[in-house]
C-alpha positions as CSV (number, residue, x, y, z in Angstrom):
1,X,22.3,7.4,12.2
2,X,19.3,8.3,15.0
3,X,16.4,10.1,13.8
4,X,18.0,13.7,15.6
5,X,21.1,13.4,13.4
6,X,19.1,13.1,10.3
7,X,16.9,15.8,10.9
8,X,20.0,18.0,11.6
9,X,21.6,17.1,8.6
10,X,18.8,16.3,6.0
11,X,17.1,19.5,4.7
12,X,13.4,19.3,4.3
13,X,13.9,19.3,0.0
14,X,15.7,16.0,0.4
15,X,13.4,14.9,2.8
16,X,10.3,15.5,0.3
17,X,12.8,13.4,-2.1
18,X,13.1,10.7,-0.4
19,X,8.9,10.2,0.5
20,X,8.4,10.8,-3.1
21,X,10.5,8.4,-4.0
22,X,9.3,5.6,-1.9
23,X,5.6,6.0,-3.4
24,X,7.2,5.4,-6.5
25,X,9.1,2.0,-5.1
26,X,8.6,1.2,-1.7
27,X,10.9,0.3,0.9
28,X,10.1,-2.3,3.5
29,X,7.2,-4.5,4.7
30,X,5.1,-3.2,2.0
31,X,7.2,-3.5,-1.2
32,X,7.8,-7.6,0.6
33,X,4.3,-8.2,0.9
34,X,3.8,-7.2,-2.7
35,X,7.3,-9.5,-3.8
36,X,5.9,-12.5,-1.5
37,X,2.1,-11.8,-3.7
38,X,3.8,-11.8,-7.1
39,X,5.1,-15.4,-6.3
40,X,2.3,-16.8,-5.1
41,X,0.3,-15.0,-7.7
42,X,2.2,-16.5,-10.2
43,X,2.3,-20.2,-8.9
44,X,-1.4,-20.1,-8.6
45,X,-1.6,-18.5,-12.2
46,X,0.1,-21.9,-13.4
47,X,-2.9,-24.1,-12.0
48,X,-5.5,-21.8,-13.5
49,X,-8.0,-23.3,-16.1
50,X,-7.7,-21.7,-19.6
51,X,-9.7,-19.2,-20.1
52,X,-10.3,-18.1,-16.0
53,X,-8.8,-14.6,-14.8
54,X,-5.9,-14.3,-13.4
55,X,-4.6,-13.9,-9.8
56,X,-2.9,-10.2,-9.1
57,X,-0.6,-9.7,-6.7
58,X,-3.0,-7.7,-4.7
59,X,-6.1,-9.4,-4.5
60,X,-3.3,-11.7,-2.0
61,X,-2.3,-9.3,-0.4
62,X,-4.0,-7.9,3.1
63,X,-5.6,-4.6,2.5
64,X,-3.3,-2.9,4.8
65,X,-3.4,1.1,4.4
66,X,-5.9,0.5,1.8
67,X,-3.5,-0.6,-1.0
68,X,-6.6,-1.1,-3.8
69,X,-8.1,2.3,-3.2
70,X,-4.5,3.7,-3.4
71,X,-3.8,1.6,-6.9
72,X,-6.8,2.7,-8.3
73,X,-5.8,6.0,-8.0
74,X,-2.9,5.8,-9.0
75,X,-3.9,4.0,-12.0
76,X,-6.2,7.0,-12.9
77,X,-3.1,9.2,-12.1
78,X,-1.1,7.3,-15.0
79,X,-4.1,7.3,-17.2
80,X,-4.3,11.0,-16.7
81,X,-0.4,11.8,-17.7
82,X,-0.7,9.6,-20.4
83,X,-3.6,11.4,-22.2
84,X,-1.9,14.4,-21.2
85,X,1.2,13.7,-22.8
86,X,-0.5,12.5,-25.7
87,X,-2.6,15.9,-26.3
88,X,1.2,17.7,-25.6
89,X,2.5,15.7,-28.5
90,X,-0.8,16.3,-30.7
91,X,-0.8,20.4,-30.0
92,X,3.3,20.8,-30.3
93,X,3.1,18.3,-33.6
94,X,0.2,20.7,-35.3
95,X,2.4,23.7,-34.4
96,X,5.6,22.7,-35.8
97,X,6.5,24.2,-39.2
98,X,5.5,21.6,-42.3
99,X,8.2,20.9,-44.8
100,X,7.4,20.9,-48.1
101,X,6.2,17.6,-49.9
């Protein structure tokens, strides 16, 4: 399919889909980069002396697009829904209706 024959067929909702989902798993040179740093990350890991920290996957990989400024946001992101989720939980739990004891 060329790039004009998805545009007239693809609205713009799926569109938004489909870039939303590939920042959630990406598709191409990226998402190899990272499978090709997870290897070697773990065969270096193996060699490590007890105690030392271990490799990650991105501190091999090259800083293309600014991939550690973009994981430490998102790990902030994740952090953030997490709390969020948990103060959900806490408010709904304190207004359900106790059952006698």
């Amino acid at each position: 399919m060329t790039l004009e024959e998805m545009m007239e067929r693809m609205s713009a909702d799926e569109f938004a889909h489909w870039v939303a989902y590939d920042k959630l798993d990406p598709i191409g040179a990226e998402r190899l980069d990272f499978l090709a740093a997870r290897l070697e990350a773990t065969l270096i890991n193996q060699w490590l002396k007890k105690g030392a920290e271990p490799v990650r996957p991105i501190d091999l990989m090259a800083d293309y697009g600014e991939l550690r400024a973009k994981e430490k946001a998102a790990a902030k992101q994740r952090a953030k829904m997490i709390r969020r989720k948990k103060v959900k939980r806490t408010i709904g739990d304190s207004n359900r209706p106790r059952t006698g004891s």
